[in-house]
Biopython code that builds the backbone (N, CA, C, O; Angstrom):
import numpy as np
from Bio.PDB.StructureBuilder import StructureBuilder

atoms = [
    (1, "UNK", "N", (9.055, -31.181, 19.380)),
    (1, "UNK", "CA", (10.322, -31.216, 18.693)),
    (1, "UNK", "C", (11.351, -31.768, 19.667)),
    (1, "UNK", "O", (11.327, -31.305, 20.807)),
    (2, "UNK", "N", (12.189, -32.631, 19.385)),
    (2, "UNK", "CA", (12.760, -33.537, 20.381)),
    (2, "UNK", "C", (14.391, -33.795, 19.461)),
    (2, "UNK", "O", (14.284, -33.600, 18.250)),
    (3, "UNK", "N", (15.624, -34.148, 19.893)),
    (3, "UNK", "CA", (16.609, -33.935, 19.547)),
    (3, "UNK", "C", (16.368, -35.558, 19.882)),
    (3, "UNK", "O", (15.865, -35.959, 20.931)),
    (4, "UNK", "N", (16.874, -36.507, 18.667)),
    (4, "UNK", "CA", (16.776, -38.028, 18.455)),
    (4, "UNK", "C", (18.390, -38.044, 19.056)),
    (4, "UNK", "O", (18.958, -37.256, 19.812)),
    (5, "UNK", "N", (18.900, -39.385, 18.331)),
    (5, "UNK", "CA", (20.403, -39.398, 18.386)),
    (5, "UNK", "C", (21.178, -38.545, 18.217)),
    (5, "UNK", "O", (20.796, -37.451, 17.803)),
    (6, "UNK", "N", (22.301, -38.762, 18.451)),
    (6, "UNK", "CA", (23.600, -38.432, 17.521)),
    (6, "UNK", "C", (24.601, -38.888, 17.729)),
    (6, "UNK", "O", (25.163, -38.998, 18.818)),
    (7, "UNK", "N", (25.108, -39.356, 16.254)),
    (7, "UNK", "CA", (25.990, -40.279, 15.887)),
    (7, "UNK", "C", (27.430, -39.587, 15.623)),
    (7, "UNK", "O", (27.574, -38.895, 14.615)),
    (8, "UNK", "N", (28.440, -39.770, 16.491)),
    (8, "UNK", "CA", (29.409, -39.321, 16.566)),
    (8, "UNK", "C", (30.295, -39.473, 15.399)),
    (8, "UNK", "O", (30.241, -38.635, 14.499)),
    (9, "UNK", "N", (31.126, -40.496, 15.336)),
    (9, "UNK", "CA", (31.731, -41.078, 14.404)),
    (9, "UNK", "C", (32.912, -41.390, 14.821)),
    (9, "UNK", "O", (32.955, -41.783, 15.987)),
    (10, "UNK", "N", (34.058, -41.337, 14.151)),
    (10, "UNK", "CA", (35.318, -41.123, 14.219)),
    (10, "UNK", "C", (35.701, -39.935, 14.572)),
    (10, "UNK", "O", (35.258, -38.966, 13.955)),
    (11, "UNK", "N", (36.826, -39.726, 15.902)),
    (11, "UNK", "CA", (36.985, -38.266, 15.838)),
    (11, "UNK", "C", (37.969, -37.645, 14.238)),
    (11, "UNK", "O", (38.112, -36.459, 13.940)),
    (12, "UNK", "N", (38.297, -38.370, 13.758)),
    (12, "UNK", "CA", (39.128, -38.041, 12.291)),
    (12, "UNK", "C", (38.202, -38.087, 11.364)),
    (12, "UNK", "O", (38.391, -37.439, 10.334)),
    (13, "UNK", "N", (37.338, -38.644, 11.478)),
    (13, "UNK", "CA", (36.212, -38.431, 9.993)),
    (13, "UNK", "C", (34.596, -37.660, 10.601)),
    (13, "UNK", "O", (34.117, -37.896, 11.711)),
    (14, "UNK", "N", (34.120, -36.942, 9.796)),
    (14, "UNK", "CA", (33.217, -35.880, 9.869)),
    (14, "UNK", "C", (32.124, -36.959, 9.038)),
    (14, "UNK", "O", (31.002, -36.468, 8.911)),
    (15, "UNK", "N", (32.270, -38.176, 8.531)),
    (15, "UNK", "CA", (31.044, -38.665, 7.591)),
    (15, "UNK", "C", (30.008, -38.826, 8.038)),
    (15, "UNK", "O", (28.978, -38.487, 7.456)),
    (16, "UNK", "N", (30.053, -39.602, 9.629)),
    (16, "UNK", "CA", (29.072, -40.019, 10.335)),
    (16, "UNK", "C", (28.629, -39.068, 11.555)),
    (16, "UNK", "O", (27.683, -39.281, 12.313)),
    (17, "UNK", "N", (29.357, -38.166, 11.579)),
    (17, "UNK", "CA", (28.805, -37.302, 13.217)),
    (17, "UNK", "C", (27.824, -36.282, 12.372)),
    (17, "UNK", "O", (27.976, -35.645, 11.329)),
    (18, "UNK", "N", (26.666, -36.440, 13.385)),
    (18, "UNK", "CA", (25.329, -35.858, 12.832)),
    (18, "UNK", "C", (24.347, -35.884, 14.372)),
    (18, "UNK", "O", (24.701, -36.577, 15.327)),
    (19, "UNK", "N", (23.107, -35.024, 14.399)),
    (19, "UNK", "CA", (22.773, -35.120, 15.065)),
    (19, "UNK", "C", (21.003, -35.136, 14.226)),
    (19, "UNK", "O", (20.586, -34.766, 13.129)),
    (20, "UNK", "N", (20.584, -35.562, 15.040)),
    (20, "UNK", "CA", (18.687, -36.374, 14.200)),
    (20, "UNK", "C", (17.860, -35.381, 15.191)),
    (20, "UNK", "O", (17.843, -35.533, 16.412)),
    (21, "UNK", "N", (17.250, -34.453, 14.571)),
    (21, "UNK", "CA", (15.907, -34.064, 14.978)),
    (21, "UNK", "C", (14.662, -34.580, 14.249)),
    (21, "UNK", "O", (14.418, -34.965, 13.105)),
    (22, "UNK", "N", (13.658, -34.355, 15.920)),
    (22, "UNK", "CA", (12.244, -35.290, 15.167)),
    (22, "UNK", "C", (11.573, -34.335, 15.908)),
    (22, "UNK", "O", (11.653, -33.978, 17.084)),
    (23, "UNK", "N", (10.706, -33.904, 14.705)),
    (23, "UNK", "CA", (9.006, -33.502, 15.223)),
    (23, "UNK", "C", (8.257, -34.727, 15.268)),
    (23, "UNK", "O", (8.075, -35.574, 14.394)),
    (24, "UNK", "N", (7.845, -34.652, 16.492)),
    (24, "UNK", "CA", (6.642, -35.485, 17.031)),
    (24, "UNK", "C", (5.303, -35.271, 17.331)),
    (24, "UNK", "O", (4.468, -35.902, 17.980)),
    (25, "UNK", "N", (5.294, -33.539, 16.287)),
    (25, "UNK", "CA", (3.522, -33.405, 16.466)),
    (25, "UNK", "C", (3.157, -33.068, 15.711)),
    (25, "UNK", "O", (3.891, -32.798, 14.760)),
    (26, "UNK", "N", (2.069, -32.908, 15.662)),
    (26, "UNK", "CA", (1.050, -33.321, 13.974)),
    (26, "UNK", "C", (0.922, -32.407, 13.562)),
    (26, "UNK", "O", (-0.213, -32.344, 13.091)),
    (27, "UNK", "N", (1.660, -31.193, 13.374)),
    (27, "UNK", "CA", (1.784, -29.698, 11.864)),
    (27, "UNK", "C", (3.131, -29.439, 12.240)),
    (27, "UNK", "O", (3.870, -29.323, 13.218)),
    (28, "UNK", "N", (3.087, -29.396, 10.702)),
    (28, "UNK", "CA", (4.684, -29.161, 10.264)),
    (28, "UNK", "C", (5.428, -27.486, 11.337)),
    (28, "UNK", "O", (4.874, -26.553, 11.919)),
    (29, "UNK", "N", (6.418, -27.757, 11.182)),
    (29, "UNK", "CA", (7.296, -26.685, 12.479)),
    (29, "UNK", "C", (8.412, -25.877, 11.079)),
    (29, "UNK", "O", (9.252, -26.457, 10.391)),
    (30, "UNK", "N", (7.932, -24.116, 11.029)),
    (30, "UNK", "CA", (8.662, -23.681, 10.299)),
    (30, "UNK", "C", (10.066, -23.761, 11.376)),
    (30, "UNK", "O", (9.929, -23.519, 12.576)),
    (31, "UNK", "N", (11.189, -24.069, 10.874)),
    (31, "UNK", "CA", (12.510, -24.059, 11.992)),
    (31, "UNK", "C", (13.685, -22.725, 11.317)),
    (31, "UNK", "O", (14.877, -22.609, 11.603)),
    (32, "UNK", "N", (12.834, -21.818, 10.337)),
    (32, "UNK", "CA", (14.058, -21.169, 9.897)),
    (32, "UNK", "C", (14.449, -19.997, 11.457)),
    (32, "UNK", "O", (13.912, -19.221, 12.248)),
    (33, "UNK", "N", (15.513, -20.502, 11.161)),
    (33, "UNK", "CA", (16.754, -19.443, 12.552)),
    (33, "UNK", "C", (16.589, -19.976, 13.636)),
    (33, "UNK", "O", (16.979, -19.416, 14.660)),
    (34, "UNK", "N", (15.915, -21.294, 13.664)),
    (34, "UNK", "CA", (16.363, -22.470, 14.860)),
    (34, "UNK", "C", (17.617, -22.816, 14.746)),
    (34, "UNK", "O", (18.184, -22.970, 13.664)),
    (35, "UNK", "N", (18.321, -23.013, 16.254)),
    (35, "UNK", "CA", (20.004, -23.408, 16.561)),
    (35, "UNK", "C", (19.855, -24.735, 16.861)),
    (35, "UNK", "O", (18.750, -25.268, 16.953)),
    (36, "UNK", "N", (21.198, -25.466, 17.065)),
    (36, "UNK", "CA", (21.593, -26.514, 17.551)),
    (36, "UNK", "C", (22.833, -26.132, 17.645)),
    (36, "UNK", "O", (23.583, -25.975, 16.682)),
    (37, "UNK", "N", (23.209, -25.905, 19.186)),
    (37, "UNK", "CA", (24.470, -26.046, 19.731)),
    (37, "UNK", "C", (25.095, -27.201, 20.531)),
    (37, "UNK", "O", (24.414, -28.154, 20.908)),
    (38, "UNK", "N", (26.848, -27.052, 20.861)),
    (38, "UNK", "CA", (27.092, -28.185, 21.905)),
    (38, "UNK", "C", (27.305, -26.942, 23.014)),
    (38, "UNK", "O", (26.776, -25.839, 22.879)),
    (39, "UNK", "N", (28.123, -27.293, 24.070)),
    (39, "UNK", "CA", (28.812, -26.829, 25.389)),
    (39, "UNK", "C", (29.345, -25.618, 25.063)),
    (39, "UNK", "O", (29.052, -24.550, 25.600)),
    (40, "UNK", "N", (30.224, -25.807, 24.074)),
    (40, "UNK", "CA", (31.309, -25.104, 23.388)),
    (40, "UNK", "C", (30.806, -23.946, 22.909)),
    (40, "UNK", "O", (31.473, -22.924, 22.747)),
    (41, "UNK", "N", (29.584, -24.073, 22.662)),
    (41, "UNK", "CA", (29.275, -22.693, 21.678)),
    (41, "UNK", "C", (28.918, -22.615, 20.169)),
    (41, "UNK", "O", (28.360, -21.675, 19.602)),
    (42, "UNK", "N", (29.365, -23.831, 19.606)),
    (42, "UNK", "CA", (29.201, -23.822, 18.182)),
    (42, "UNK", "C", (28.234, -23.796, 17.634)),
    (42, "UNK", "O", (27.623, -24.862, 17.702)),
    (43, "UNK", "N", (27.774, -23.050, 17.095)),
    (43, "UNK", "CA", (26.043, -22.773, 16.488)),
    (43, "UNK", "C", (25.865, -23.705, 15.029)),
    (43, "UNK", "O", (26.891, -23.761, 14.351)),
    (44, "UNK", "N", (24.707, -24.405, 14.515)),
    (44, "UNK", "CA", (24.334, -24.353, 13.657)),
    (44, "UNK", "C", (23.170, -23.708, 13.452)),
    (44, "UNK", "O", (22.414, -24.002, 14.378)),
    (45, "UNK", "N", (22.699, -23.030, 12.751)),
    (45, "UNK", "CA", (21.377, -22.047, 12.228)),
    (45, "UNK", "C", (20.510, -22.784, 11.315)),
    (45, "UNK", "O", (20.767, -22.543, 10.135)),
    (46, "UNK", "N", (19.607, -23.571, 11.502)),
    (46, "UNK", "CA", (18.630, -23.512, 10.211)),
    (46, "UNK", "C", (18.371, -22.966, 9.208)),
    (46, "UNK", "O", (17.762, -21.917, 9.418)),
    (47, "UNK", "N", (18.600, -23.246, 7.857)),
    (47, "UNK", "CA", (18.292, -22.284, 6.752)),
    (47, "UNK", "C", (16.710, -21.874, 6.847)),
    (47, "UNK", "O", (15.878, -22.403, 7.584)),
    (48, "UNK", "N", (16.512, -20.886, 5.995)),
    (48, "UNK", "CA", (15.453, -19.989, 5.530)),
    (48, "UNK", "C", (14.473, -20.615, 4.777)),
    (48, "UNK", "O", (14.809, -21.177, 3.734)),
    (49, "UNK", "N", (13.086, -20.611, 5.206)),
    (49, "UNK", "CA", (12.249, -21.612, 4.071)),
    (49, "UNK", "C", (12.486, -23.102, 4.831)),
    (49, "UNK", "O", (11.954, -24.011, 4.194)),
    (50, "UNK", "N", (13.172, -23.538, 6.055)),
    (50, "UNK", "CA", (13.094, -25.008, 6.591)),
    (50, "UNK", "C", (12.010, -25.302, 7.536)),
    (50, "UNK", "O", (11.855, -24.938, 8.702)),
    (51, "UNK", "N", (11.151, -26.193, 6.612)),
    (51, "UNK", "CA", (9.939, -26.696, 7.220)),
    (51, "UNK", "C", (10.162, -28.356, 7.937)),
    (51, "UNK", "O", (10.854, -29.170, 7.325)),
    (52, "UNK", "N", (9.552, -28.700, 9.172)),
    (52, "UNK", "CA", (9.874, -30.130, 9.579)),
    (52, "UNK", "C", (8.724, -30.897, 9.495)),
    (52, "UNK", "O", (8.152, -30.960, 10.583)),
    (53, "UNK", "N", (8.246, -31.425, 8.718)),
    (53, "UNK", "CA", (6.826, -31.860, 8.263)),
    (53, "UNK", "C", (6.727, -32.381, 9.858)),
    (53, "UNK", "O", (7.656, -32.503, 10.657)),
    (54, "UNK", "N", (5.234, -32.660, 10.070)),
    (54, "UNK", "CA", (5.029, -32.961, 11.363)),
    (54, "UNK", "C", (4.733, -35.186, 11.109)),
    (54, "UNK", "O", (4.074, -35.939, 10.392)),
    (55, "UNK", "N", (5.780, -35.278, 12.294)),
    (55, "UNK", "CA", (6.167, -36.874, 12.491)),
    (55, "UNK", "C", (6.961, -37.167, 11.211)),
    (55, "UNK", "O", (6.580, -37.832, 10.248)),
    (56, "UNK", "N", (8.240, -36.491, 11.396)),
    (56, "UNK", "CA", (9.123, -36.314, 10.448)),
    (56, "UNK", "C", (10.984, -36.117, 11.066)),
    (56, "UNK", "O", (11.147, -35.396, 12.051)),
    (57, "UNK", "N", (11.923, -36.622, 10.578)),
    (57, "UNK", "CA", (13.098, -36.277, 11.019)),
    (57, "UNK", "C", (13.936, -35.901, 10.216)),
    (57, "UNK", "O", (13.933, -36.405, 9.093)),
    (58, "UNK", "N", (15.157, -34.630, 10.661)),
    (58, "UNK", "CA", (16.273, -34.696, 9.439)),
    (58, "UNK", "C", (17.333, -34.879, 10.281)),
    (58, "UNK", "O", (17.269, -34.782, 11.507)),
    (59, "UNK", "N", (18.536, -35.203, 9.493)),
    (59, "UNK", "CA", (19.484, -35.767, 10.265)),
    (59, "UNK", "C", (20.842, -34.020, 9.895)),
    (59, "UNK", "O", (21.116, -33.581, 8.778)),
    (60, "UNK", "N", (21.181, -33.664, 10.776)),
    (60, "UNK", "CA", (22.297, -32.550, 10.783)),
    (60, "UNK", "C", (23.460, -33.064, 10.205)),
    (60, "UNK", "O", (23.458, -34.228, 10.607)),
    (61, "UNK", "N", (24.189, -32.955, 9.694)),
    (61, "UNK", "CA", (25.777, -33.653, 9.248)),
    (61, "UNK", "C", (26.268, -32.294, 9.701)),
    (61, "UNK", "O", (25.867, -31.150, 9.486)),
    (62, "UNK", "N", (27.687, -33.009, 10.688)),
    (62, "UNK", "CA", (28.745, -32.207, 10.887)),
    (62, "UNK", "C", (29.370, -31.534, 9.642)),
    (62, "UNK", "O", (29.692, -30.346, 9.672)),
    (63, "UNK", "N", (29.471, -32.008, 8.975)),
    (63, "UNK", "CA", (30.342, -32.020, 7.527)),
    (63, "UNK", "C", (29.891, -31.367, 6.377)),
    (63, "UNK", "O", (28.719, -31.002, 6.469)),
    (64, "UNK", "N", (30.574, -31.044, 5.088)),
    (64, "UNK", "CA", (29.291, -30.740, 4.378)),
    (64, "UNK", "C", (28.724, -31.107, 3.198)),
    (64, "UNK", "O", (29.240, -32.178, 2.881)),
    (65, "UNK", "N", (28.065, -30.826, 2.526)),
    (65, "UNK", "CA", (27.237, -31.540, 1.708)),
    (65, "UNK", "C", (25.938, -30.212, 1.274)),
    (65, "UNK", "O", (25.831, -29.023, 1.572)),
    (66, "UNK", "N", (24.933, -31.378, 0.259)),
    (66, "UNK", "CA", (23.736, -30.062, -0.224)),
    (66, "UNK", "C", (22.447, -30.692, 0.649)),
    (66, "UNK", "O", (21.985, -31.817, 0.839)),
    (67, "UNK", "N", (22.130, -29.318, 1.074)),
    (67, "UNK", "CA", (20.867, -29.796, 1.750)),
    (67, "UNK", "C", (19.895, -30.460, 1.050)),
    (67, "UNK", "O", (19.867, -30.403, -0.179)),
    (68, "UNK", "N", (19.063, -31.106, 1.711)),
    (68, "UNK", "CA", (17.897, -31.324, 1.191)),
    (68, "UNK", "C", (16.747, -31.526, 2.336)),
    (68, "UNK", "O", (17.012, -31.404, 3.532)),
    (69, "UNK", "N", (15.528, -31.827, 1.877)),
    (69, "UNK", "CA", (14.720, -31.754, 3.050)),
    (69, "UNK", "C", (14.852, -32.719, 4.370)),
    (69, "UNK", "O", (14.331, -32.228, 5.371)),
    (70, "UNK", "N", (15.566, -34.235, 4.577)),
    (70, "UNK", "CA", (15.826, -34.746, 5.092)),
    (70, "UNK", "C", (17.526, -34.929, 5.504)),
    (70, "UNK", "O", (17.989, -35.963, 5.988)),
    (71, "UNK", "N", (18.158, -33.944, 5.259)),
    (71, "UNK", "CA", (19.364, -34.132, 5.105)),
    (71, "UNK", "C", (19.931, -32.387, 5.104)),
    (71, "UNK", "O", (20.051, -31.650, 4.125)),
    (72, "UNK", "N", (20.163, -32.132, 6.323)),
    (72, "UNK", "CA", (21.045, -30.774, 6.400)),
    (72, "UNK", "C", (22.417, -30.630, 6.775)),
    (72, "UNK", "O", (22.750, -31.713, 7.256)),
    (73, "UNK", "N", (23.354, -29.855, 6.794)),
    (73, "UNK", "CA", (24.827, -30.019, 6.588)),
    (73, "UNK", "C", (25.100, -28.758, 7.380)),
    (73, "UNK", "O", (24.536, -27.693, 7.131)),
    (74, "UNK", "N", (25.990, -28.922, 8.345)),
    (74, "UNK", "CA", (26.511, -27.787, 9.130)),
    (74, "UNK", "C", (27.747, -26.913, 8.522)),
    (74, "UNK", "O", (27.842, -25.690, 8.616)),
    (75, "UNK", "N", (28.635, -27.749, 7.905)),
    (75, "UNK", "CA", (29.718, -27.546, 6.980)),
    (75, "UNK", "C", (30.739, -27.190, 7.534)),
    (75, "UNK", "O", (31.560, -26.424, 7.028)),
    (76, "UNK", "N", (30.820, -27.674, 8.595)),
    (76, "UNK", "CA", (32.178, -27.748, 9.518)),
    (76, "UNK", "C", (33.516, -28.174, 9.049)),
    (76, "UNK", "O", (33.510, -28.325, 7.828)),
    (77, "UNK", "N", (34.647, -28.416, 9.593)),
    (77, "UNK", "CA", (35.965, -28.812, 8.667)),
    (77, "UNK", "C", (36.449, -29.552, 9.954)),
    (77, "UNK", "O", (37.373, -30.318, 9.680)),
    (78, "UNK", "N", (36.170, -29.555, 11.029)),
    (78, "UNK", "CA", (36.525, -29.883, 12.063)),
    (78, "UNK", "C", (34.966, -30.854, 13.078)),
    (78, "UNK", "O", (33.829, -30.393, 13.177)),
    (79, "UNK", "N", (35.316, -31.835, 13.509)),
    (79, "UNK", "CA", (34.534, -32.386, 14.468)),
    (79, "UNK", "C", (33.622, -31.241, 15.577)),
    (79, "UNK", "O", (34.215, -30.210, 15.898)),
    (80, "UNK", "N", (32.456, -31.438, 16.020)),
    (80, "UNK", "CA", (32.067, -30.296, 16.715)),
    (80, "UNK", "C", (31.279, -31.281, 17.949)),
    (80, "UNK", "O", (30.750, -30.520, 18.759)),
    (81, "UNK", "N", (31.112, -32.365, 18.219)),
    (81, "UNK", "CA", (30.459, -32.830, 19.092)),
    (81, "UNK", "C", (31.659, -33.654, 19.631)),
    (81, "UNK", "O", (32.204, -34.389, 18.808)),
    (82, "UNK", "N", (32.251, -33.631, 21.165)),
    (82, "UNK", "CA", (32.879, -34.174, 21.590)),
    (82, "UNK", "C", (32.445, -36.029, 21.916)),
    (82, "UNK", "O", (31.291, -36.434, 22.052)),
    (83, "UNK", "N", (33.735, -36.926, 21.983)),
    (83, "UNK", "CA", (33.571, -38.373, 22.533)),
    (83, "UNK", "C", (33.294, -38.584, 24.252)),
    (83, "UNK", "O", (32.675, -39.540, 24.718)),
    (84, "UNK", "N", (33.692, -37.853, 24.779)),
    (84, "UNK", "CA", (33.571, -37.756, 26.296)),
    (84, "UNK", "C", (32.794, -37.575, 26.932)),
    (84, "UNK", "O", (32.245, -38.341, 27.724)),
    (85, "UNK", "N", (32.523, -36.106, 26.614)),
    (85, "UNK", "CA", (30.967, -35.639, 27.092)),
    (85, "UNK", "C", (30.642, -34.510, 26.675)),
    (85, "UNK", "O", (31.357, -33.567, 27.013)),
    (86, "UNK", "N", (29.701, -34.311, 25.987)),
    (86, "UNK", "CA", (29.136, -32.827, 25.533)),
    (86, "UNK", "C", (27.675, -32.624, 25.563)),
    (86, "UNK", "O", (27.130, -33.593, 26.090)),
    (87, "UNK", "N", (26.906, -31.776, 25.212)),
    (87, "UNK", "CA", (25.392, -31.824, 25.354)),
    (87, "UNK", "C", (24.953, -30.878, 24.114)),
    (87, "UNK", "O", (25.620, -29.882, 23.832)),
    (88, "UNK", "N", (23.658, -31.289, 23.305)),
    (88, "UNK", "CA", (22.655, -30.804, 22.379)),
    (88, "UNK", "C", (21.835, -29.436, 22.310)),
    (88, "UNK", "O", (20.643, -29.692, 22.474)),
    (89, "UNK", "N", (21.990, -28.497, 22.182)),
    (89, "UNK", "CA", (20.819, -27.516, 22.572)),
    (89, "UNK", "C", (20.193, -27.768, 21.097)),
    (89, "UNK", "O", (20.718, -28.048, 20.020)),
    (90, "UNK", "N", (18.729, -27.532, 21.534)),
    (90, "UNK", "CA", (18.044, -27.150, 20.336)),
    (90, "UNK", "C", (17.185, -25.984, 20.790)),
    (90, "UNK", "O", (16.410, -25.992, 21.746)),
    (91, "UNK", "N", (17.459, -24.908, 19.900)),
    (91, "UNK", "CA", (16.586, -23.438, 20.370)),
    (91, "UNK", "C", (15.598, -23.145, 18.970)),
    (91, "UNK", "O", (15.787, -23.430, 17.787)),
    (92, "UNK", "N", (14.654, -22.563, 19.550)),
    (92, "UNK", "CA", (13.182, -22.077, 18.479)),
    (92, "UNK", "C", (14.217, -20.500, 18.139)),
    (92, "UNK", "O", (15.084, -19.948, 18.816)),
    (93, "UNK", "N", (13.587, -20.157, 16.720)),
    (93, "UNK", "CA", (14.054, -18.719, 16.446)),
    (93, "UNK", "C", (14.240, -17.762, 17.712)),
    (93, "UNK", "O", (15.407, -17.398, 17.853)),
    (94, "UNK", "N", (13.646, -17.443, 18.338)),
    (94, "UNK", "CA", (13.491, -16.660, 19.763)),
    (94, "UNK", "C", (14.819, -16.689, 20.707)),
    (94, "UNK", "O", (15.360, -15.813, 21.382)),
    (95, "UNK", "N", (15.136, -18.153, 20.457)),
    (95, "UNK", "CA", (16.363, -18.456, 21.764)),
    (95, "UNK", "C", (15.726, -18.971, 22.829)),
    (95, "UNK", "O", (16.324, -18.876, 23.900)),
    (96, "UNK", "N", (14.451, -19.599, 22.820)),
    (96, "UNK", "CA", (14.023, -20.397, 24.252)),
    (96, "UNK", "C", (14.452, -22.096, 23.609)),
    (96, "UNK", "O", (14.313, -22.562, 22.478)),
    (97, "UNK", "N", (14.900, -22.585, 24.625)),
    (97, "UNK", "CA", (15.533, -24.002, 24.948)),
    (97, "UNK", "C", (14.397, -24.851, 24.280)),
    (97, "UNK", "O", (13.330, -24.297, 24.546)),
    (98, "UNK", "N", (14.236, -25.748, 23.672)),
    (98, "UNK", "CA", (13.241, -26.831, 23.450)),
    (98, "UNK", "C", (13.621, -28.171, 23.620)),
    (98, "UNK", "O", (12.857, -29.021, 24.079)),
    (99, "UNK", "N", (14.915, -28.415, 23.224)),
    (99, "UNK", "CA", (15.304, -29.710, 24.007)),
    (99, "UNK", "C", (16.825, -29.797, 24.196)),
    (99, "UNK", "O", (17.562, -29.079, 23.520)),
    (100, "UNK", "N", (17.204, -30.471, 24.902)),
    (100, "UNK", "CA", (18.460, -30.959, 24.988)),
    (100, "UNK", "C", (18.787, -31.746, 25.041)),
    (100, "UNK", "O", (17.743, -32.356, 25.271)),
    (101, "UNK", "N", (20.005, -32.939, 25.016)),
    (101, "UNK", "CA", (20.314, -34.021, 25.195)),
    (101, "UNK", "C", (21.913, -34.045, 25.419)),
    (101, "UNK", "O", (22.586, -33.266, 24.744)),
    (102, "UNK", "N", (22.431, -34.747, 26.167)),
    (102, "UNK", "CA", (23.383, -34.517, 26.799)),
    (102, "UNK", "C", (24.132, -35.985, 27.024)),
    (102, "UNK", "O", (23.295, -36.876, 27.165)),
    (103, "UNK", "N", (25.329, -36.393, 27.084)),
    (103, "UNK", "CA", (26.054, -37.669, 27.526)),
    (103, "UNK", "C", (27.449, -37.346, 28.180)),
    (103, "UNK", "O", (28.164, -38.260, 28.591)),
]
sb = StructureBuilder()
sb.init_structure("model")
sb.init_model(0)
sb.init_chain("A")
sb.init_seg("    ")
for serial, (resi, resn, name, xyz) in enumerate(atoms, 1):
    if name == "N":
        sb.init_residue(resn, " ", resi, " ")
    sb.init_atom(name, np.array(xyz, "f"), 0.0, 1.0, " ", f" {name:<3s}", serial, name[0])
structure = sb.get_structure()
């Protein structure tokens, strides 16, 4: 499980800042009560029932919207990934680190 891009956007528009996770191994990864944080602290939680088919990606939206299997929504009102510099956590239900990515 590997944290792909993420596409910032505009700091005034929430349309395009998202962040892309990819499973890259061959059985699907239940991710319910997996995080993705920045620096800051801001959690997103995986919903309940979220499976990541294996060699598969969904893309996070800052913003919000209805989930679907390729397409999850944090539902923020405010920007949460800084232009300067901030960094990715991605944590398994447990709270151990699995990847990060950072700029």
């Amino acid at each position: 499980m590997t944290i792909g891009k993420l596409y910032n956007g505009s700091i005034t528009s929430l349309k395009w800042q998202s962040q892309v996770i990819k499973n890259e191994g061959d059985t699907a990864v239940d991710m319910t009560g997996w995080t993705i944080s920045d620096e800051s602290n801001k959690v997103y939680t995986f919903p309940s029932g979220f499976v990541l088919n294996a060699n598969a990606k969904v893309i996070v939206y800052t913003g919000s919207g209805e989930d679907t299997q390729n397409k999850l929504y944090w539902g923020s009102n405010v920007p949460i990934w800084n232009n300067d510099h901030d960094t990715s956590y991605l944590r398994d239900d447990e709270g151990n680190l699995v990847d990060k990515w950072g700029w």
